[in-house]
N, CA, C and O atoms as a GROMACS GRO file, in nm:
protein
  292
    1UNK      N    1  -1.802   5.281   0.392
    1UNK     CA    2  -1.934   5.253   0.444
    1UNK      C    3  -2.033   5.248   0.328
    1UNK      O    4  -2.040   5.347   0.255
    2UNK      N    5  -2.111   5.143   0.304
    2UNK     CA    6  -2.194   5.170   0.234
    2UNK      C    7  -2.359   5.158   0.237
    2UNK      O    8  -2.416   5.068   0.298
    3UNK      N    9  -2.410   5.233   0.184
    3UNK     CA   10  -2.561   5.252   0.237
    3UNK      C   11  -2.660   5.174   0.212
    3UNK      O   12  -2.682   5.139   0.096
    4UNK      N   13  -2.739   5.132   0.317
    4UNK     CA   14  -2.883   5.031   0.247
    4UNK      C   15  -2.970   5.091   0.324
    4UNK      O   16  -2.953   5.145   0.433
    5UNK      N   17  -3.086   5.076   0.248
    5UNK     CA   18  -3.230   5.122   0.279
    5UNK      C   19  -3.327   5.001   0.241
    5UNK      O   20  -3.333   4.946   0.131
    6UNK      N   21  -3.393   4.974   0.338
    6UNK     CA   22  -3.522   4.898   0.286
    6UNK      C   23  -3.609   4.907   0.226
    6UNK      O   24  -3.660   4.815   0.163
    7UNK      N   25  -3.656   5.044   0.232
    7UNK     CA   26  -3.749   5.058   0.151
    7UNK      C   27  -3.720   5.249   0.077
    7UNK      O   28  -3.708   5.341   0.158
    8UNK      N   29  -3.714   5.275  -0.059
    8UNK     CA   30  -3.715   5.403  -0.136
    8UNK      C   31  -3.834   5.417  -0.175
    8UNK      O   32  -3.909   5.329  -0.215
    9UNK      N   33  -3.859   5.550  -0.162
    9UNK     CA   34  -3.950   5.563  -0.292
    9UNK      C   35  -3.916   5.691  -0.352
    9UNK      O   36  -3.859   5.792  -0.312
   10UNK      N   37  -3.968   5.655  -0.463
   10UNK     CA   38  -3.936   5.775  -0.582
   10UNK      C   39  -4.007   5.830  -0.644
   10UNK      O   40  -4.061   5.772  -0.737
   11UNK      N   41  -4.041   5.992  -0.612
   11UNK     CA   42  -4.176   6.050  -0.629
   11UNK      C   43  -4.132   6.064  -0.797
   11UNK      O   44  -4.010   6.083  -0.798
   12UNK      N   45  -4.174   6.062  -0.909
   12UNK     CA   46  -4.123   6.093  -1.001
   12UNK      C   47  -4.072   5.991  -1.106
   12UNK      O   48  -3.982   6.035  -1.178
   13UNK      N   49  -4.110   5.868  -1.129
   13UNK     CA   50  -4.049   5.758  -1.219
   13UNK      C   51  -4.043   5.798  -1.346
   13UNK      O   52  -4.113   5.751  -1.436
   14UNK      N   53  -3.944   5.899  -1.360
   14UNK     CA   54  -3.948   5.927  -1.570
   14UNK      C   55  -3.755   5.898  -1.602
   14UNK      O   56  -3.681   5.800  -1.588
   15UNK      N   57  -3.743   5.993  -1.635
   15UNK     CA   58  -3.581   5.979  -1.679
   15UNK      C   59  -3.501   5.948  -1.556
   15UNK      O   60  -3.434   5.846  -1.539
   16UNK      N   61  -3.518   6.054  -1.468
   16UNK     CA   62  -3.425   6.082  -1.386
   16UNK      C   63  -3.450   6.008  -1.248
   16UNK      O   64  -3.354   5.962  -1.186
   17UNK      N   65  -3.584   5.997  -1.199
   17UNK     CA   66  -3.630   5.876  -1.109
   17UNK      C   67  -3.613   5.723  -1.125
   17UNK      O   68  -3.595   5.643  -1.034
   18UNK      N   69  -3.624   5.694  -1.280
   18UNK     CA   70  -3.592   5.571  -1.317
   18UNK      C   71  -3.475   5.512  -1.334
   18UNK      O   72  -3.455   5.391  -1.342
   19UNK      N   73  -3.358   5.641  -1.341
   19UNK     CA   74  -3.216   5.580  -1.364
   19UNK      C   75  -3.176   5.577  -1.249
   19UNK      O   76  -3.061   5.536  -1.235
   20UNK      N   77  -3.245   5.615  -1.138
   20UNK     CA   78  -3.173   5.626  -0.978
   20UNK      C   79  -3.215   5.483  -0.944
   20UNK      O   80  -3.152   5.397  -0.883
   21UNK      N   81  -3.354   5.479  -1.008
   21UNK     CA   82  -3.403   5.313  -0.891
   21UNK      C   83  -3.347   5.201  -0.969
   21UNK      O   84  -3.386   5.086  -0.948
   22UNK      N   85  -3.228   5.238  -1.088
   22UNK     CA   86  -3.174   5.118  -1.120
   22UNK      C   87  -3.056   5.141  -1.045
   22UNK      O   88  -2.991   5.050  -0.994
   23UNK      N   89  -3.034   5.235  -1.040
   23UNK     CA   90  -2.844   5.238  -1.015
   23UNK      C   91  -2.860   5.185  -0.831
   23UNK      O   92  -2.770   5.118  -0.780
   24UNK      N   93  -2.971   5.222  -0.757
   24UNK     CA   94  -3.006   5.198  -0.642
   24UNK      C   95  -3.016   4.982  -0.648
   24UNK      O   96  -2.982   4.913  -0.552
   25UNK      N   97  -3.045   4.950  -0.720
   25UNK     CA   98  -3.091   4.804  -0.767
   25UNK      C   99  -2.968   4.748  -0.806
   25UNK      O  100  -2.911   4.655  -0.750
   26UNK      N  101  -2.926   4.814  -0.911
   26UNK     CA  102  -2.782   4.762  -0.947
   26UNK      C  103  -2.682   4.738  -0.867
   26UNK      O  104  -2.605   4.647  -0.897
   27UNK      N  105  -2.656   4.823  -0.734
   27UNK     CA  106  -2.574   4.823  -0.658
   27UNK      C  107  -2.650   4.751  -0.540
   27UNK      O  108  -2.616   4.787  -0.427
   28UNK      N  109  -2.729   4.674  -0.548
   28UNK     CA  110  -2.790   4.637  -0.411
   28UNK      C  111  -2.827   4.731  -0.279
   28UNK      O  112  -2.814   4.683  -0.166
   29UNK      N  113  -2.858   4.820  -0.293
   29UNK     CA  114  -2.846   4.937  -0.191
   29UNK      C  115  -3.022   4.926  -0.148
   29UNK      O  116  -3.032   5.004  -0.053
   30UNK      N  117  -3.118   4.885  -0.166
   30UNK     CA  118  -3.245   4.888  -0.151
   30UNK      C  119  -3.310   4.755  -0.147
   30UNK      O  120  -3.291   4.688  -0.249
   31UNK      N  121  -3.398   4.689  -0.035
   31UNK     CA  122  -3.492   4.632  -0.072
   31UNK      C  123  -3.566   4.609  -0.123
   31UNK      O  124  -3.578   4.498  -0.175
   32UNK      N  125  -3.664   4.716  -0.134
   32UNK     CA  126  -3.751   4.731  -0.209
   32UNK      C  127  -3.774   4.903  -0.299
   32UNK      O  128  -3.693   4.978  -0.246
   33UNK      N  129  -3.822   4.950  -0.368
   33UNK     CA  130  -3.841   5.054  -0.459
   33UNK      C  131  -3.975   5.085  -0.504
   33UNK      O  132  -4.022   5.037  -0.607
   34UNK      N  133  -4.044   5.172  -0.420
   34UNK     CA  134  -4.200   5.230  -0.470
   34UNK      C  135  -4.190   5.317  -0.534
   34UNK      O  136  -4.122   5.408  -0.487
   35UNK      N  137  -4.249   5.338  -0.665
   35UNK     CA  138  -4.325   5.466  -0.751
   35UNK      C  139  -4.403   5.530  -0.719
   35UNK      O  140  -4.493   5.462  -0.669
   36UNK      N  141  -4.430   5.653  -0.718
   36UNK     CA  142  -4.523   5.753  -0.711
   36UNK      C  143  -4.547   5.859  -0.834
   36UNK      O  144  -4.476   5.953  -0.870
   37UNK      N  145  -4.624   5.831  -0.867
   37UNK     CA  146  -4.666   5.959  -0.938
   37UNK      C  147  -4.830   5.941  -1.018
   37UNK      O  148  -4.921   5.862  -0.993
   38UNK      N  149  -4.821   6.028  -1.099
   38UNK     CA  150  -5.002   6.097  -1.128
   38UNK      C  151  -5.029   5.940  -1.235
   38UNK      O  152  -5.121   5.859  -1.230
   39UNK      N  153  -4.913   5.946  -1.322
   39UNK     CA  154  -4.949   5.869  -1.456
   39UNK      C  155  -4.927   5.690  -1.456
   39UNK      O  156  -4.822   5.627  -1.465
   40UNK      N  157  -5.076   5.637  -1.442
   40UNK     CA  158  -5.070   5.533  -1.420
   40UNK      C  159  -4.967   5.451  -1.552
   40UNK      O  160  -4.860   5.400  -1.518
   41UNK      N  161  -5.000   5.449  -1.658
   41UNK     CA  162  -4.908   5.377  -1.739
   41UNK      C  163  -4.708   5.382  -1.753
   41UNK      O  164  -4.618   5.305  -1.786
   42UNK      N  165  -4.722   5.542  -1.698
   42UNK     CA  166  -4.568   5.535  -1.653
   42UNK      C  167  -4.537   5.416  -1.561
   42UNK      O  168  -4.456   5.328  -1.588
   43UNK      N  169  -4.594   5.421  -1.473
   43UNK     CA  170  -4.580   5.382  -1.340
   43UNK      C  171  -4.617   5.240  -1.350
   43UNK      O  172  -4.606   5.179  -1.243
   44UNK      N  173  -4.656   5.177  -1.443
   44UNK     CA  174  -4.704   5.055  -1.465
   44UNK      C  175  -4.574   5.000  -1.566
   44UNK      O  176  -4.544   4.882  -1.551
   45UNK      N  177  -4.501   5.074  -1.662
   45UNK     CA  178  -4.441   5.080  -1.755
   45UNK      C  179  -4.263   5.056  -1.638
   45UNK      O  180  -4.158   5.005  -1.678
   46UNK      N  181  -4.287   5.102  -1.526
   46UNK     CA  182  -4.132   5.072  -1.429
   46UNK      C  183  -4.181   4.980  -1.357
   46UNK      O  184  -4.113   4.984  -1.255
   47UNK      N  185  -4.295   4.860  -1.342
   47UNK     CA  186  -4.296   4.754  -1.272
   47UNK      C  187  -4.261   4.667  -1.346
   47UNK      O  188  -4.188   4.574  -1.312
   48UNK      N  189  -4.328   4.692  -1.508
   48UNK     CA  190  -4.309   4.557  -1.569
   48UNK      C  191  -4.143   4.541  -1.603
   48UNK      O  192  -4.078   4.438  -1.583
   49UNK      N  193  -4.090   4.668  -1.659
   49UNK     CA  194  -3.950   4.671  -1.645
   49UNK      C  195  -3.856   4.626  -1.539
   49UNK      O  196  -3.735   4.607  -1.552
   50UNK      N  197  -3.935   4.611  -1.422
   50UNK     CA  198  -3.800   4.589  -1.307
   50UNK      C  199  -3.763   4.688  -1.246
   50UNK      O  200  -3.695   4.658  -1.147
   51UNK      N  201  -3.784   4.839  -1.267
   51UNK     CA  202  -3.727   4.974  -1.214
   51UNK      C  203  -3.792   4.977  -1.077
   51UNK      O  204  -3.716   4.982  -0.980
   52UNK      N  205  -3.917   4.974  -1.057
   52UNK     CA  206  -3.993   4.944  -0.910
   52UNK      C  207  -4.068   4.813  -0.839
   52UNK      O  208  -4.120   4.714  -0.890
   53UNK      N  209  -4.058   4.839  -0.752
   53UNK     CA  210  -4.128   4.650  -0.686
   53UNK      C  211  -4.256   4.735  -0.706
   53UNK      O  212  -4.312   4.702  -0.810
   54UNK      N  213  -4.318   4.831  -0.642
   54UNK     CA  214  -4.437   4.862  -0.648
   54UNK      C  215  -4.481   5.011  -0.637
   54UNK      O  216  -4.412   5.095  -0.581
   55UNK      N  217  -4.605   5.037  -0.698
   55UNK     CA  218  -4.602   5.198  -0.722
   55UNK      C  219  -4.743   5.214  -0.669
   55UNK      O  220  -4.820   5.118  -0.658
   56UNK      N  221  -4.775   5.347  -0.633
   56UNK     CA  222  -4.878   5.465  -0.532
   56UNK      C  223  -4.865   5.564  -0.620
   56UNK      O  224  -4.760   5.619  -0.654
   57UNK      N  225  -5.031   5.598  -0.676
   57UNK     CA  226  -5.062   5.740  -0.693
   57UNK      C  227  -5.094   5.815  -0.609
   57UNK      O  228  -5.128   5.931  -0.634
   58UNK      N  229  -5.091   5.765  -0.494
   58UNK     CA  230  -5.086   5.833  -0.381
   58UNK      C  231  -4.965   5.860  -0.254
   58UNK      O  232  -4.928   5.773  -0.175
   59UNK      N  233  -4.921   5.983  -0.257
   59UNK     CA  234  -4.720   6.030  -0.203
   59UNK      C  235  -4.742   5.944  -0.068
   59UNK      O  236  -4.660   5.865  -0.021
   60UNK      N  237  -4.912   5.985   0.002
   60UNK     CA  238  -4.877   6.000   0.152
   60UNK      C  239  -4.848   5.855   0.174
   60UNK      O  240  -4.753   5.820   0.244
   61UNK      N  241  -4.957   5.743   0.097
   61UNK     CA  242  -4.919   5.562   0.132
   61UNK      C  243  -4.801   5.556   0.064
   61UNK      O  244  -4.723   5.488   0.130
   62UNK      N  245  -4.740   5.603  -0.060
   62UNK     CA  246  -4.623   5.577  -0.104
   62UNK      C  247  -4.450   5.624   0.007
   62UNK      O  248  -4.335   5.585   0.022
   63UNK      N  249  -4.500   5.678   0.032
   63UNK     CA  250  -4.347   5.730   0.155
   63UNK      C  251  -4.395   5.700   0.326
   63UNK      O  252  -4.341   5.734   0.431
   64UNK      N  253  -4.516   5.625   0.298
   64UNK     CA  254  -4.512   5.542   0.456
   64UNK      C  255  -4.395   5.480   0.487
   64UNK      O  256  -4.325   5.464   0.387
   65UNK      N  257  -4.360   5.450   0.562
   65UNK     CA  258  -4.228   5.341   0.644
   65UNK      C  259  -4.092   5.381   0.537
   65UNK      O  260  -4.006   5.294   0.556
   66UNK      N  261  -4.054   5.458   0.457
   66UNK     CA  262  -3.982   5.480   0.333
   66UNK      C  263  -3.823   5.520   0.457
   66UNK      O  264  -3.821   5.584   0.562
   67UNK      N  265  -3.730   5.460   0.396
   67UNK     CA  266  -3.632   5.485   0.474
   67UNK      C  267  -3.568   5.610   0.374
   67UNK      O  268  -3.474   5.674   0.421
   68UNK      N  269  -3.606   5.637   0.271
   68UNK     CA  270  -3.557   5.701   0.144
   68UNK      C  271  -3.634   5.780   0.059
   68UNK      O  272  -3.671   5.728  -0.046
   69UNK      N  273  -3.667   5.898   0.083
   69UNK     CA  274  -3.772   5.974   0.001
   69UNK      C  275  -3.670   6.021  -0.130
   69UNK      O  276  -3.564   6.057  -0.080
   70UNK      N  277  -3.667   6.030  -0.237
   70UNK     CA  278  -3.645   6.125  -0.358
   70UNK      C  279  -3.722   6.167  -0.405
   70UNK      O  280  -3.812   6.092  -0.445
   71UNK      N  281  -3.731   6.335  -0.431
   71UNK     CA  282  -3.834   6.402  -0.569
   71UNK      C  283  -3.804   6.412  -0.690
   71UNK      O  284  -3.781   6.530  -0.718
   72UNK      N  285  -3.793   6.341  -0.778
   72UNK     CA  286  -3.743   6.369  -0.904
   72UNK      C  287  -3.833   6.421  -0.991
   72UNK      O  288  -3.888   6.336  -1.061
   73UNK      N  289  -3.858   6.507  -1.004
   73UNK     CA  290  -3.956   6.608  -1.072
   73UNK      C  291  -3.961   6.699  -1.148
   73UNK      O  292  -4.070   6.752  -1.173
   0.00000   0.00000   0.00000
């Protein structure tokens, strides 16, 4: 069986948030992939890369409709 989610998000885009929303991407397992966290240039720094479709400094709009919460923190 394997798992898909439409939408993740990943509170936390640094080492350990960022290697999940590839391996999540790599394997096709996600539609889409939101960022969350405090530091805008991180978080700007995993769109232009490809690691997230789109990122929220804010958790509560970022894990709206989220079929997939992670804290990587």
């Amino acid at each position: 069986m394997t798992l898909h989610f439409n939408k993740v998000t990943i509170i936390g885009v640094g080492l350990i948030g960022g290697s999940l929303a590839l391996a999540l991407r790599k394997r096709g397992m996600a539609d889409s992939i939101v960022g969350v966290g405090r530091g805008a240039a991180n978080l700007e720094t995993g769109l232009q890369l490809g690691i997230v479709d789109e990122f929220r400094k804010d958790s509560a709009s970022g894990v709206l409709d989220a079929d997939l919460v992670v804290v990587a923190t």
